[in-house]
C-alpha positions, 0 to 999 in steps of 0.5 A: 615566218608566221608571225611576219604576216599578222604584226599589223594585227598584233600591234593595232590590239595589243593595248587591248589584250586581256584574257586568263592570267597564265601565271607568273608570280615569283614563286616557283610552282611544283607540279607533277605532270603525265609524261603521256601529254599533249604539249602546245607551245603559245607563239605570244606576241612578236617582241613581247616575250609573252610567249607560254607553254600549255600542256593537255593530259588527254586521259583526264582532259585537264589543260595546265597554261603558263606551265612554264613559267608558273614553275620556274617563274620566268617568261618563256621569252619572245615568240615559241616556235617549236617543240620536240619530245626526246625521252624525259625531255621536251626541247622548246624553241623561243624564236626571237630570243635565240634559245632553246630550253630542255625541260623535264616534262614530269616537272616543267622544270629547266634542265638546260639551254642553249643560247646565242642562237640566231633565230631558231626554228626547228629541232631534229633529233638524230640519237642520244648524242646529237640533234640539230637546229634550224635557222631562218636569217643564217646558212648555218644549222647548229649540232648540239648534244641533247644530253648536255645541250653543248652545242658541238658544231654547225652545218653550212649550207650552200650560199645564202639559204636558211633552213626551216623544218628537217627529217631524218631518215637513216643516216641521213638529214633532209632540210627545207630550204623555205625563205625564199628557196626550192630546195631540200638540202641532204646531209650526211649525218656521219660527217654533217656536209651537205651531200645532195639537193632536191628541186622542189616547188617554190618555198617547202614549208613542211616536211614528213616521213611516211610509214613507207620511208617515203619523204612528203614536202609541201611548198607554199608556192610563195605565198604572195604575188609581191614575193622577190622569189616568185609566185606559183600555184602550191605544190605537194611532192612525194619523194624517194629518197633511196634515188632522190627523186619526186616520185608524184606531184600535187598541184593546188590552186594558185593562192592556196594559203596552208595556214599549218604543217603537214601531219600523218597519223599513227600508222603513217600512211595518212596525211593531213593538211589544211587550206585555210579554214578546211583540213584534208585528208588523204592516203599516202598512196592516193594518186590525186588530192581528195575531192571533199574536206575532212572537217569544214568548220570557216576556222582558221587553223594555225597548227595541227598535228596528229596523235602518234598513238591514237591518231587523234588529230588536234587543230590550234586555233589563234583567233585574234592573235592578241587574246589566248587561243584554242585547241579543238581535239577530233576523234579519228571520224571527225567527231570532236572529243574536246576543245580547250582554251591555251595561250596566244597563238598556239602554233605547235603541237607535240606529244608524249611518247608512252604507249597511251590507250 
């Protein structure tokens, strides 16, 4: 987990937090917000439950921090993970505290929530009626109704894996196995077994589908020499999932640290990665890694994602990790369109599903 690898960082500054006020007065705010926006889910401090939720309208360039509590007058919780857009809800995932809020994304209001949960990570949404959640320190994957967050079942995984970022594709759910693991568990979602596994490289930290139907992970490699699972050089693999098979193979230098996930742009035939303070580029079809970075600027990019529509591309910068970070937005040649202050630690980026400009 991101957050494991700088408490030494956030607990020698904590006594020196300051910057903007994100709200959180008791009275309830109301707002009405577009729906077409920008969500950036703020990571906080582990153990703190200063984690926050900012949301960027693009047409207007206007950036609305401490959202959530703001509305609703309490504190989001301890460490925001994720985050996924589902018609007129957003699904916010609090690590630490073991929940999952359904917000309206017009009001910031909550709808619902699910509780009692392990250490959620991800979301991945089958249909109207089911999704499924990640989870880091249990085998078991939680099934619950997005309409009604009633939680409706669980999926175990084989001995002791865990499960980190997922896909659908079909009928089908595809789970990295990233602490410690180098599998991709295939779930059939008519019956919610485990059906099929694919070896990967060491720890798959990210997951995408591309345009092609084609399944792309990206293993970390370990990420450091002392880990008990092993140390190897970062590996991208492109995947059929029709056969189950790696189709191609990327190998990195060995201690290449990926500091975000993967991202495609709108088409999907595009990949984007970042390896530390560079984001790549690359064309689903290419047989080799590119030679030259897309955007170079020595900053570490905590997240990253790409607007489905525009195919802008949006990099969360956590600075210090204890005083609110930045989001920087980048046209689709590099140049940058704006940059913007949001809470601490912006560790993932979502958007809005209306057909914007």
């Amino acid at each position: 987990m991101k957050n494991l690898f700088r408490l030494a960082i956030v607990a020698a500054g904590a006594l020196l937090m300051v910057g903007c006020n994100f709200g959180g007065g008791d009275d309830p705010e109301d707002v009405t917000l577009a729906t077409d926006a920008v969500y950036i889910t703020n990571e906080g401090n582990w153990g703190s439950a200063n984690a926050s939720l900012s949301v960027y309208n693009p047409e207007t360039k206007e950036i609305e921090n401490g959202i959530f509590r703001r509305v609703n007058a309490v504190p989001l919780g301890d460490v925001a993970q994720s985050a996924a857009v589902y018609g007129d809800d957003l699904y916010v995932v609090v690590n630490n505290s073991g929940v999952v809020f359904r917000v309206d994304r017009a009001t910031m209001t909550v709808q619902d929530k699910i509780e009692g949960l392990t250490s959620p990570r991800f979301i991945a949404l089958a249909s109207d009626t089911k999704g499924y959640i990640s989870d880091m320190y249990t085998n078991k994957i939680t099934i619950f109704n997005p309409q009604t967050c009633e939680v409706t079942g669980d999926v175990t995984l084989p001995d002791d894996a865990s499960s980190e970022q997922m896909v659908v594709l079909g009928d089908k759910l595809y789970v990295a196995w990233w602490s410690y693991g180098n599998t991709i568990f295939v779930i059939d979602t008519k019956t919610d077994k485990v059906v099929d596994s694919i070896e990967v490289g060491l720890q798959p930290c990210s997951l995408v589908a591309d345009g092609a139907g084609k399944l792309w992970a990206l293993s970390d490699g370990g990420g450091y020499p002392q880990n008990p699972a092993g140390y190897e050089a970062p590996r991208l693999m492109r995947i059929n999932p029709a056969t189950g098979s790696v189709e191609r193979t990327f190998t990195f230098t060995e201690g290449d640290y990926f500091s975000s996930r993967l991202a495609l742009n709108g088409a999907a035939d595009t990949l984007y990665y970042t390896v530390g303070g560079e984001v790549w580029r690359m064309a689903t079809a290419d047989s080799q890694l590119p030679a030259e970075p897309f955007i170079s600027e020595g900053v570490y990019y905590y997240s990253m994602a790409v607007d489905p529509v525009s195919s802008e591309l949006y990099l969360g910068d956590a600075g210090d990790y204890v005083n609110p970070g930045r989001v920087m937005r980048y046209a689709t040649n590099g140049t940058k369109v704006d940059e913007f202050n949001v809470g601490i630690s912006p560790g993932y980026i979502v958007f809005g599903t209306s057909e914007r400009e």
